[in-house]
C-alpha positions as a Markdown table, in Angstrom:
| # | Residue | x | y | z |
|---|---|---|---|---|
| 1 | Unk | 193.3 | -13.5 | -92.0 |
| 2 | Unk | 191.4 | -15.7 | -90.0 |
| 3 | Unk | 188.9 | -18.2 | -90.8 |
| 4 | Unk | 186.5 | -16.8 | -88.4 |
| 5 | Unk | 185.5 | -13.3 | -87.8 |
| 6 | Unk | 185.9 | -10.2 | -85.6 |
| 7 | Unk | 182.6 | -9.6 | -83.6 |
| 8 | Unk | 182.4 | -5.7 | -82.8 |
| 9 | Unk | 179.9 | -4.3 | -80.8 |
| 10 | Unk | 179.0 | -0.7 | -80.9 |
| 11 | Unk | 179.6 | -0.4 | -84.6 |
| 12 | Unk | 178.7 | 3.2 | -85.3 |
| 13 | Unk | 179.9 | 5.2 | -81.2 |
| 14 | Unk | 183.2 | 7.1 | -81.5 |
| 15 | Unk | 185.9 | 4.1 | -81.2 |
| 16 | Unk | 183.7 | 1.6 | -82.8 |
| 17 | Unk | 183.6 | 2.8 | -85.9 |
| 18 | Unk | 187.3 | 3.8 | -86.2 |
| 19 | Unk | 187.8 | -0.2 | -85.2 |
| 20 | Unk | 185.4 | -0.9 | -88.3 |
| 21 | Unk | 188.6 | 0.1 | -90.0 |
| 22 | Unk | 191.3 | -0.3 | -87.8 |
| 23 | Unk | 190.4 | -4.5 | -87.4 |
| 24 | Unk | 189.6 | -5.2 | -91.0 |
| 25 | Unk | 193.6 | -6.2 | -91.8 |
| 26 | Unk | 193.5 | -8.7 | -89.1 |
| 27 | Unk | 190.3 | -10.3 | -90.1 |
| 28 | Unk | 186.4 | -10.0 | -91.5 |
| 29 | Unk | 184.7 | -7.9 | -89.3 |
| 30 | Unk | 181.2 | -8.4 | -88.2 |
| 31 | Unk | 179.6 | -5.7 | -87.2 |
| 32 | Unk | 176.7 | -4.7 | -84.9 |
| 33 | Unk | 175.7 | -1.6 | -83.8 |
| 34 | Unk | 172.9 | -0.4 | -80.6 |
| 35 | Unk | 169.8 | -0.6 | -84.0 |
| 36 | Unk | 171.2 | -3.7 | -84.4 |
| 37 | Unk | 171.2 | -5.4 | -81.0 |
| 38 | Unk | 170.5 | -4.2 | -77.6 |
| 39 | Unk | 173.4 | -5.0 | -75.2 |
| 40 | Unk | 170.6 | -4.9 | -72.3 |
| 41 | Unk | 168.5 | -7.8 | -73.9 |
| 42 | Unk | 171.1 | -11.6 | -72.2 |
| 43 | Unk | 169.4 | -13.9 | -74.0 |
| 44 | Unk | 169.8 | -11.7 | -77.5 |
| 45 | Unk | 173.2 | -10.6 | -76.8 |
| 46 | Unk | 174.3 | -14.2 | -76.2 |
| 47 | Unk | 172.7 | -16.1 | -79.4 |
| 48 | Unk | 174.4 | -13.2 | -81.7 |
| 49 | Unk | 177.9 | -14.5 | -80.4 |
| 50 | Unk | 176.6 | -18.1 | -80.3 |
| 51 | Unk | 175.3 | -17.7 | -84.3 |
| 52 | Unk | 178.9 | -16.0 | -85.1 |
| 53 | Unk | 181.2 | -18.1 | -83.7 |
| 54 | Unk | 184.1 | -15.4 | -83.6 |
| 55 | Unk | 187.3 | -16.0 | -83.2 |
| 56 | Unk | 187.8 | -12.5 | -81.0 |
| 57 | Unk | 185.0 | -10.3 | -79.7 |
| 58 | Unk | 185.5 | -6.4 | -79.0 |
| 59 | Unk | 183.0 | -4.8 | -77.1 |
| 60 | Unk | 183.6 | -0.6 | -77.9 |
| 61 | Unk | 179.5 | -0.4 | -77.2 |
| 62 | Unk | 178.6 | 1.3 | -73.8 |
| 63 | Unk | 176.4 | 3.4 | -72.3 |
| 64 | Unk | 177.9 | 7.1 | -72.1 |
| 65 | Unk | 175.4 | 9.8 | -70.9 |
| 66 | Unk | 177.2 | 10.3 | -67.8 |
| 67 | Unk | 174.3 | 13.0 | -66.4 |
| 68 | Unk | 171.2 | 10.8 | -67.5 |
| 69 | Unk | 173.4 | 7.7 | -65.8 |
| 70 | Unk | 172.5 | 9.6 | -62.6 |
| 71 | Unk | 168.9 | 8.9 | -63.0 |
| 72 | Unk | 168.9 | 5.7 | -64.7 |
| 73 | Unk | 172.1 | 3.6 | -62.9 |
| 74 | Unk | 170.0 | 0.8 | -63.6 |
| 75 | Unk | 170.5 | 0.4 | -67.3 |
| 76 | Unk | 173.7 | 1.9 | -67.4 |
| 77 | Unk | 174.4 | -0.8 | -65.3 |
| 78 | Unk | 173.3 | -3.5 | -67.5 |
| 79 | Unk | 174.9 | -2.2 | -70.7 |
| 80 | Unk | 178.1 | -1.0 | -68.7 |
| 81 | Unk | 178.6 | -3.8 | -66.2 |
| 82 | Unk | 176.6 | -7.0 | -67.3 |
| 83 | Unk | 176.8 | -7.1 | -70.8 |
| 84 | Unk | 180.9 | -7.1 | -70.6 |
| 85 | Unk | 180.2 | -9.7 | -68.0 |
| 86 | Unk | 177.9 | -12.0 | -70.4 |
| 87 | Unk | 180.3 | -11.5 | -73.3 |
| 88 | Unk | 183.4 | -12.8 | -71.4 |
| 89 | Unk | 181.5 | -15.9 | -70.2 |
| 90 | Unk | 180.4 | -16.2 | -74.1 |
| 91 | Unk | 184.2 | -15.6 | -74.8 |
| 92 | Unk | 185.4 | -18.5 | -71.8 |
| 93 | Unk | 183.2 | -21.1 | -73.6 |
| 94 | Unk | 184.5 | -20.4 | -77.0 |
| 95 | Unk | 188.1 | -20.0 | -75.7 |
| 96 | Unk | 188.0 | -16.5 | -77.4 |
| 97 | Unk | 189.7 | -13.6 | -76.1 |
| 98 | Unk | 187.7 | -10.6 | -75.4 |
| 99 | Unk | 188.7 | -6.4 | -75.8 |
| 100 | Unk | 186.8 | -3.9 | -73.5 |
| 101 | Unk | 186.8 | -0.4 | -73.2 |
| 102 | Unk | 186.8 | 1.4 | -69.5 |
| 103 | Unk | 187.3 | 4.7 | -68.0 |
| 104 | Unk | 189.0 | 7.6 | -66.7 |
| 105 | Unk | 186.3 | 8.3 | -64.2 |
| 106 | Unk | 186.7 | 4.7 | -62.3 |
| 107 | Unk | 188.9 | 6.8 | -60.0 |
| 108 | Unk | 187.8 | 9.4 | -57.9 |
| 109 | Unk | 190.6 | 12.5 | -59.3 |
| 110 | Unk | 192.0 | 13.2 | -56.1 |
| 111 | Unk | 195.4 | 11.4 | -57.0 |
| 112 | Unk | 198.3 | 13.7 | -57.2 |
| 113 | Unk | 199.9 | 11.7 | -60.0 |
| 114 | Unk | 198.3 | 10.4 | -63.0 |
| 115 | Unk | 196.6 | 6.7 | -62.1 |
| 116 | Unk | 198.2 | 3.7 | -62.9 |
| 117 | Unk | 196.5 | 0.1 | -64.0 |
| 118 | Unk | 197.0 | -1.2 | -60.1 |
| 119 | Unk | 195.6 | 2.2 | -58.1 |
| 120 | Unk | 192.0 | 1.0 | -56.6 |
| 121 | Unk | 189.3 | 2.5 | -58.6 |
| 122 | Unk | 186.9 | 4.2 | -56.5 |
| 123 | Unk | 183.7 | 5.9 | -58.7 |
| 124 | Unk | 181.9 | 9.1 | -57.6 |
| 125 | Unk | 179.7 | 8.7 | -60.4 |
| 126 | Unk | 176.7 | 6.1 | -61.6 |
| 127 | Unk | 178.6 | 6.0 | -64.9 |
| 128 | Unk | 182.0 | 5.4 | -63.1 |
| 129 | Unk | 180.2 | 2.7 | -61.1 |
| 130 | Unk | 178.7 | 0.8 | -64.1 |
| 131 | Unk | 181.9 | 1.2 | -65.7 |
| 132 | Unk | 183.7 | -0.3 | -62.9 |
| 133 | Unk | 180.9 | -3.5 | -62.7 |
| 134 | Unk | 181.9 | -4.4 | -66.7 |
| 135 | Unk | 185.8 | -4.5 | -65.6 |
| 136 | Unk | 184.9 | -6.9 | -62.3 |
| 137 | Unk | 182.8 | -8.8 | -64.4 |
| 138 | Unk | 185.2 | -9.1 | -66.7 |
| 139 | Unk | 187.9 | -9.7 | -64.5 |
| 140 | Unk | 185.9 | -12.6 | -62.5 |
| 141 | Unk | 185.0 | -14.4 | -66.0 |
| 142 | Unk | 188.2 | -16.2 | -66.5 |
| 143 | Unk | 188.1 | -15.4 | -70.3 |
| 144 | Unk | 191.3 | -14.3 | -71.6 |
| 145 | Unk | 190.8 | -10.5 | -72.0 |
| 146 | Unk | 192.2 | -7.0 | -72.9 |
| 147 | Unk | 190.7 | -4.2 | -70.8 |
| 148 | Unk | 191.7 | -0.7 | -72.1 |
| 149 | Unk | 191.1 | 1.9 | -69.9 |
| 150 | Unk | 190.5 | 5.3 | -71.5 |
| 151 | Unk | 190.1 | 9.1 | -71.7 |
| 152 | Unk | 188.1 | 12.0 | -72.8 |
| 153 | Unk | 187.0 | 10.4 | -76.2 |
| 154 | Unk | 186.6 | 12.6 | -79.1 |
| 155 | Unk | 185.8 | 11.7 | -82.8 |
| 156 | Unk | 184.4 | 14.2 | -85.9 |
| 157 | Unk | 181.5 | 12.3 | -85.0 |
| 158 | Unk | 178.9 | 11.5 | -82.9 |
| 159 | Unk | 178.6 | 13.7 | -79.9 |
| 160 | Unk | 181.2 | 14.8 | -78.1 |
| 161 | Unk | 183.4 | 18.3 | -76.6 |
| 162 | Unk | 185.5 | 18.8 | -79.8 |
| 163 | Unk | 182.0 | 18.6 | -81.7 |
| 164 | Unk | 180.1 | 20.9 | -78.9 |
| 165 | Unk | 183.4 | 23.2 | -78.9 |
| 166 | Unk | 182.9 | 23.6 | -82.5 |
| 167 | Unk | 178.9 | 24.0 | -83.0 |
| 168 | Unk | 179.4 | 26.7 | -80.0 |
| 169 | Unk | 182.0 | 28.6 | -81.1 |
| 170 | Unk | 179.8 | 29.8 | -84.1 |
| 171 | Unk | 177.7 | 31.2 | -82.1 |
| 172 | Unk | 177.1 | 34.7 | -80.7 |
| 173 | Unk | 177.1 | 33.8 | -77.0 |
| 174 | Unk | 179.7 | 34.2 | -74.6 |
| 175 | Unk | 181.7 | 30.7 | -74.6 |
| 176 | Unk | 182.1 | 29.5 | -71.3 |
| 177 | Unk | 184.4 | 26.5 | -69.9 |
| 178 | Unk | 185.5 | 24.4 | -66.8 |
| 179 | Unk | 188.9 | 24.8 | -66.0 |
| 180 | Unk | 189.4 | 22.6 | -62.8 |
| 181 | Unk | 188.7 | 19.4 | -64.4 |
| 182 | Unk | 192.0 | 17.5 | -65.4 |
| 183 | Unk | 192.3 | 14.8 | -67.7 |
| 184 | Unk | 193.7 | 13.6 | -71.1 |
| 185 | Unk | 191.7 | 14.5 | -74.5 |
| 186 | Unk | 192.2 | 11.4 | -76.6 |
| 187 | Unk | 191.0 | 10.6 | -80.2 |
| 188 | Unk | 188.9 | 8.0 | -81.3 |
| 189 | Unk | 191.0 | 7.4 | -84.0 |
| 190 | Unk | 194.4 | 7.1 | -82.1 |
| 191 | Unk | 192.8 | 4.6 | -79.5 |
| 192 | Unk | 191.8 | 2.2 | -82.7 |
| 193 | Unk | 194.7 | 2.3 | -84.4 |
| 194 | Unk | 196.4 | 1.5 | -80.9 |
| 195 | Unk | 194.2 | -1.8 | -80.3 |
| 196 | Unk | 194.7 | -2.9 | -83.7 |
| 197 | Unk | 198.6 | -2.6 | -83.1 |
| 198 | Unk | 198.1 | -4.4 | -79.6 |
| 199 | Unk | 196.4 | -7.3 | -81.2 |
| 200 | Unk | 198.6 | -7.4 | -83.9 |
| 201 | Unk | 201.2 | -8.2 | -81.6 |
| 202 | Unk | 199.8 | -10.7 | -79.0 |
| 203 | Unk | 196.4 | -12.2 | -80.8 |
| 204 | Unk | 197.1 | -16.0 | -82.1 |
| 205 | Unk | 193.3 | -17.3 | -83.1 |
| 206 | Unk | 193.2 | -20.6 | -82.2 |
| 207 | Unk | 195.8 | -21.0 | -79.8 |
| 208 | Unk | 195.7 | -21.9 | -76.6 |
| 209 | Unk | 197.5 | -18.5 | -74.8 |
| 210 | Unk | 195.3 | -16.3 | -77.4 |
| 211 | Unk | 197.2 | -13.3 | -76.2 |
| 212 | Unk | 200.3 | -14.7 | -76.0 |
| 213 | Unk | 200.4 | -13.8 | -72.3 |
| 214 | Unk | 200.0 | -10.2 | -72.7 |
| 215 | Unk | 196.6 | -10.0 | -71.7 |
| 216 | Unk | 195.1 | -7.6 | -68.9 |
| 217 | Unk | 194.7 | -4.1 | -68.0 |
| 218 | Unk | 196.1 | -1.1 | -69.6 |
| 219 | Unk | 195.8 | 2.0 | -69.8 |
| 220 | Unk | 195.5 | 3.8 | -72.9 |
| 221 | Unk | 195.0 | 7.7 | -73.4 |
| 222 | Unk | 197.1 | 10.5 | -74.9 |
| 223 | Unk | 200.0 | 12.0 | -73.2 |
| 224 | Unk | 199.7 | 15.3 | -71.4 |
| 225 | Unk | 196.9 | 16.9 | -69.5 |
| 226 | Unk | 194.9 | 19.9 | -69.8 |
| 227 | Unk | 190.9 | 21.4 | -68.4 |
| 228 | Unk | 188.5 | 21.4 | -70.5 |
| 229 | Unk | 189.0 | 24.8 | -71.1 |
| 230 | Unk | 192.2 | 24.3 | -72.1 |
| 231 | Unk | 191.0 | 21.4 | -74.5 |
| 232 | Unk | 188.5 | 24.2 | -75.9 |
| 233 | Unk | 191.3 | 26.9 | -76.1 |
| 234 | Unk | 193.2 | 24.5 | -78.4 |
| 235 | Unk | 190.4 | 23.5 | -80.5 |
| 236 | Unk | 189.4 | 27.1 | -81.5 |
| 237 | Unk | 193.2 | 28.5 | -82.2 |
| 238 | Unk | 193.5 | 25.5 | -84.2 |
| 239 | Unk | 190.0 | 26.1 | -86.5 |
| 240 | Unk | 189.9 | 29.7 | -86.4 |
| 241 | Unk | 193.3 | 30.6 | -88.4 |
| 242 | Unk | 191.3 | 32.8 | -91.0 |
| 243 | Unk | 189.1 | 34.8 | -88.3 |
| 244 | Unk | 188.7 | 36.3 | -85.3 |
| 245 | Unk | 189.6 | 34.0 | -82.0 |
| 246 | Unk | 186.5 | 33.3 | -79.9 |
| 247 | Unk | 187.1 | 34.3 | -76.5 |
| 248 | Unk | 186.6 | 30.8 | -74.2 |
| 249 | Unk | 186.4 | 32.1 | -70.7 |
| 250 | Unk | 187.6 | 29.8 | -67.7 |
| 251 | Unk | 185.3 | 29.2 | -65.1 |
| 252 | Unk | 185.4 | 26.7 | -61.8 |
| 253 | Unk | 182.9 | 23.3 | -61.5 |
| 254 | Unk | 180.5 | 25.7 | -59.0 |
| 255 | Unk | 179.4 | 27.7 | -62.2 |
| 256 | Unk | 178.5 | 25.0 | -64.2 |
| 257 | Unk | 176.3 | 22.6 | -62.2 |
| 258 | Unk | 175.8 | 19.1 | -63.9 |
| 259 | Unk | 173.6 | 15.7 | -62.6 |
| 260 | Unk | 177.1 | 13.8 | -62.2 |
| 261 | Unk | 179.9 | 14.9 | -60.4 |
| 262 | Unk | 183.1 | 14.2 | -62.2 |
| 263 | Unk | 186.6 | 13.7 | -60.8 |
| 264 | Unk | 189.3 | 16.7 | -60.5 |
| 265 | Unk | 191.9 | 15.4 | -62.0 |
| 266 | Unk | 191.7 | 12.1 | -63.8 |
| 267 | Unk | 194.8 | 11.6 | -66.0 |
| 268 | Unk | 196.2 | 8.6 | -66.8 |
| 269 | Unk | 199.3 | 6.7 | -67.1 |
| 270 | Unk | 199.9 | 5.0 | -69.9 |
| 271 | Unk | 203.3 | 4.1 | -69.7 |
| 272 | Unk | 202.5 | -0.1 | -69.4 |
| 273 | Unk | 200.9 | -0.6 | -72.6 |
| 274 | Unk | 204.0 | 1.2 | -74.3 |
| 275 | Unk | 206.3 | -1.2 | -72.2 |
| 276 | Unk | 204.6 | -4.2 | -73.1 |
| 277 | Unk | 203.8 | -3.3 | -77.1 |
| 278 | Unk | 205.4 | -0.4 | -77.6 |
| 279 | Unk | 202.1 | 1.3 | -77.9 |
| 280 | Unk | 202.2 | 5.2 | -77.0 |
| 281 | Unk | 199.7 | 8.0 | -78.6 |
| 282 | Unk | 201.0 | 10.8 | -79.0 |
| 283 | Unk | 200.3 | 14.2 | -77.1 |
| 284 | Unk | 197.0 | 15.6 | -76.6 |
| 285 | Unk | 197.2 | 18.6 | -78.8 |
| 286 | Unk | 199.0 | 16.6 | -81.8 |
| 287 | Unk | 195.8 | 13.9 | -81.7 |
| 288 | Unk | 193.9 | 17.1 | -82.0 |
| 289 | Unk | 195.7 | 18.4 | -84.8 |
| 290 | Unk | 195.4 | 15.1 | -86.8 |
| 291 | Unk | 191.9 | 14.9 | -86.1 |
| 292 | Unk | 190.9 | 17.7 | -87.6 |
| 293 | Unk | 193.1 | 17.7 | -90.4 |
| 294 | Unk | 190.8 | 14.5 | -91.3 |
């Protein structure tokens, strides 16, 4: 245990709370959440880490509405792309590291292969472009950092598709899904446990090389691919053992017309973090499976 604590941001979203209980055998955590203090708000955001003095910060707060993103990039922008930035210049004076949570739709989806931590991001999105601003930031800061790229979160909580998937399929209507989106439906749950392995390994409080050189960008998300609709598919035949199977009915992007355009195919490769730590979630219908058996 260390003498001084874990700071985590974004407390109560999807990953944050899982790394409320992921982090606590590697120190005390301290929490905040978005009631507690407002990642938009420098001056704020600064003193809290000042007040602290943590020995790591982890920053799983953001701002996720991709649609309403569309019409307010700005503070998307400063909650996505500054605050990381202020936080690893807090972390470069305290000679902390700091963990950071991207995403998926950095990229563009018109890769034929699943993107790797060197392909060059390129956003069609204000949320992929505020996303991207937190890494750069991040990257410029010359803090010692973990950036952990991720995909499709889901949690029994919050809001999310597993939690839509599941409201909707009690319902009477006709349950309709995009199929022509690609990408990889990860738990909340998996991605925690996997950071708290990660920093098990390579985090030495105190020491000069805090991440005993294994710092950087990885990607982390759950092996396999699948649509949406496929993702919805899986979630009903796995909840509806004891009735009747909802129907989910496939249809293309054109049908189902949203603020943000989102990329075809965005799966990643994760194959990096389980060379360097060994760290590999598992498939993305087995996450499922454990998730709900929660």
């Amino acid at each position: 245990m260390n003498p001084r604590p874990i700071l985590l941001l974004g407390s109560n979203g999807q990953i944050g709370f899982e790394l409320r209980r992921s982090l606590s055998p590697l120190g005390t955590v301290v929490a905040f959440d978005h009631a507690d203090l407002d990642l938009a708000d420098e001056s704020v955001l600064r003193r809290r880490v000042r007040e602290n003095s943590p020995a790591l910060i982890v920053n799983a707060a953001a701002y996720t509405n991709v649609d309403n993103a569309e019409s307010d990039e700005a503070t998307a922008t400063v909650v996505n792309g500054n605050a990381p930035g202020w936080l690893a210049e807090e972390a470069l004076l305290a000679k902390i590291p700091v963990v950071h949570y991207s995403t998926d739709y950095v990229f563009d989806g018109t890769a034929k292969r699943p993107y790797i931590e060197d392909d060059k991001p390129a956003p069609i999105n204000a949320y992929g472009r505020s996303k991207l601003a937190g890494e750069n930031n991040i990257l410029r800061s010359g803090a010692a950092f973990l950036l952990l790229r991720t995909s499709w979160i889901y949690a029994r909580r919050g809001r999310n598709f597993l939690l839509t998937i599941l409201r909707l399929a009690r319902q009477p209507e006709e349950l309709r899904v995009v199929a022509d989106q690609i990408g990889c439906p990860t738990s909340a749950r998996m991605v925690a446990d996997a950071t708290a392995e990660i920093l098990r390994q390579s985090w030495r409080a105190g020491s000069t090389d805090p991440l005993s050189g294994r710092g950087g960008l990885y990607h982390l998300a759950a092996k396999g691919r699948t649509s949406w609709h496929g993702f919805a598919e899986a979630i009903i035949a796995e909840t509806s053992s004891d009735q009747p199977r909802k129907a989910v009915r496939a249809i293309p992007t054109r049908e189902f017309p949203r603020p943000a355009k989102r990329p075809a195919c965005s799966v990643l490769d994760s194959s990096k973090a389980a060379r360097v730590f060994g760290v590999a979630l598992p498939d993305w219908r087995e996450q499922l499976r454990l998730c709900l058996a929660e």
